[in-house]
C-alpha positions in Angstrom: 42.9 -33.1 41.0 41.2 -36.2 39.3 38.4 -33.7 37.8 41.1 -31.8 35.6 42.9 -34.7 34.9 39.5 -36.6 33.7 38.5 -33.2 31.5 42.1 -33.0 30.3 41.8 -36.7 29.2 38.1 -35.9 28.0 39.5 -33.2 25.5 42.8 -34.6 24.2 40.4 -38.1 23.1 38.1 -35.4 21.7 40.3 -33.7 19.8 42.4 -37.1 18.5 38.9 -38.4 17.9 38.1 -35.4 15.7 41.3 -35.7 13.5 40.4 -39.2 13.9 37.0 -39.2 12.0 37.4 -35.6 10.1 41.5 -35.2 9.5 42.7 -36.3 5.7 40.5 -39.0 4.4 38.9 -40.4 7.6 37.4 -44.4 6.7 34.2 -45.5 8.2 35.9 -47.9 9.9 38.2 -45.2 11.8 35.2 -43.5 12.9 33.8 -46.6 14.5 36.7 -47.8 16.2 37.3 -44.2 17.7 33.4 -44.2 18.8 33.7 -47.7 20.3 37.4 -47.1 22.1 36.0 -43.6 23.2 32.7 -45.0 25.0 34.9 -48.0 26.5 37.2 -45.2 28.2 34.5 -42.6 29.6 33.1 -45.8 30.9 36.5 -46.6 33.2 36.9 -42.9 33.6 33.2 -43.0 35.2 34.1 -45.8 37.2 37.4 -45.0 38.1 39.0 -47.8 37.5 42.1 -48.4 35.3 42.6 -49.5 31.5 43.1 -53.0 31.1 46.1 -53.3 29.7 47.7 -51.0 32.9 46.2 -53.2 35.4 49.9 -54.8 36.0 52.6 -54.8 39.1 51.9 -55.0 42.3 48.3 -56.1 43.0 46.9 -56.7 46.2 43.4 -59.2 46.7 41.1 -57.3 48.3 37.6 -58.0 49.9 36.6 -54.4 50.6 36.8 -51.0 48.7 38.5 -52.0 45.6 40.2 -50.3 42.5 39.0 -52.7 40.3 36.5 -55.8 40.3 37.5 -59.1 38.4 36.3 -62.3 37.7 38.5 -65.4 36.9 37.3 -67.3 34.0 38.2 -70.0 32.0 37.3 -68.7 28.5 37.1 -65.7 26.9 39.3 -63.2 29.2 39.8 -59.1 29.2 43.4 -60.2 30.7 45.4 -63.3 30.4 47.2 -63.2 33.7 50.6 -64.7 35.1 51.5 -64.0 38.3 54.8 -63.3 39.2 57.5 -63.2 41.8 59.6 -60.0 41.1 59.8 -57.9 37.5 55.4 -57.2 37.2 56.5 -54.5 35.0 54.2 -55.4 31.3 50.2 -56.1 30.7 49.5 -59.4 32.3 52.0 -59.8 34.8 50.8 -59.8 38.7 52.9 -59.7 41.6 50.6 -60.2 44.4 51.4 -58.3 47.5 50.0 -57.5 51.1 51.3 -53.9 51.5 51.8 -51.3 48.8 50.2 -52.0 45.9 49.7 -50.6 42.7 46.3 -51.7 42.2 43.6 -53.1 44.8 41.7 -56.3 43.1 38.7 -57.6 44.6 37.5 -61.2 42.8 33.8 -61.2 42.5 31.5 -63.8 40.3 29.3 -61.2 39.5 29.2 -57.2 37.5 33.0 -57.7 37.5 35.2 -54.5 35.7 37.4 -57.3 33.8 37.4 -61.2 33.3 40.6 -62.8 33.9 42.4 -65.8 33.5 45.3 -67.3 34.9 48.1 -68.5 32.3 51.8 -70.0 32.5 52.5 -68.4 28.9 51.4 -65.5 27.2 49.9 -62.7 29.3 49.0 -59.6 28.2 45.0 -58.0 27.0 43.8 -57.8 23.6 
C-alpha cells in the first residue's frame, strides 16, 4: 500500500513541479524552490518519516524502532515545540503519551531527522 501511495505522491509532485517550472511564465526562482522542496520530500519519502510540519499530536518517546529521529537544540530548530496537555491538533504542539500515538520520537544527539526545540510561545516549523 505505501509503494502506490509513494508513486502516487512521486507523480502528482512531478506533474505540479512541471507546471511549476514550464506552466505560464515560470521564474528562476520557482524552478529552484520546486527543485529544492522536491529533493527535501523524496528524502522523507525514502526514509519514511513524516514532513515536519505534520509531526504534531500524540507523540510518544521512544528508545527503539522510531518514526522519526530528533534532536533538541537550543538554536536554529526544524520545529519549535510546545508540549501540551490536550488539543495537539497544529505544527508544533506535542502531547506526549505512552499508548496510542500518532508519531513514535526517539531523541538522539547524533544523524537526527529534525532539530527541535522546546518553546512556551510560538510553535510551529518554518
Amino acid at each position: 500500500m505505501k509503494t502506490k501511495q509513494r508513486a502516487m505522491g512521486y507523480s502528482l509532485a512531478f506533474l505540479c513541479g512541471f507546471f511549476l517550472t514550464h506552466g505560464p511564465n515560470p521564474t528562476p526562482n520557482a524552478k529552484q524552490e520546486f527543485a529544492r522542496e522536491l529533493h527535501l520530500c523524496q528524502q522523507a519519502w525514502a526514509k519514511d518519516i513524516p514532513d515536519k510540519c505534520k509531526l504534531f499530536g500524540k507523540i510518544q518517546l521512544v528508545d527503539n524502532f522510531p518514526d522519526v529521529k530528533v534532536k533538541i537544540v537550543d538554536h536554529f530548530p526544524d520545529i519549535k515545540v510546545k508540549r501540551v496537555k490536550n488539543f495537539a491538533d497544529k505544527p508544533g504542539l506535542w502531547q506526549i503519551v505512552e499508548n496510542f500515538p500518532d508519531y513514535k520520537v526517539q531523541i538522539v544527539d547524533n544523524f537526527p531527522d529534525y532539530k527541535v526545540e522546546y518553546v512556551k510561545n510560538f510553535p510551529g516549523c518554518d
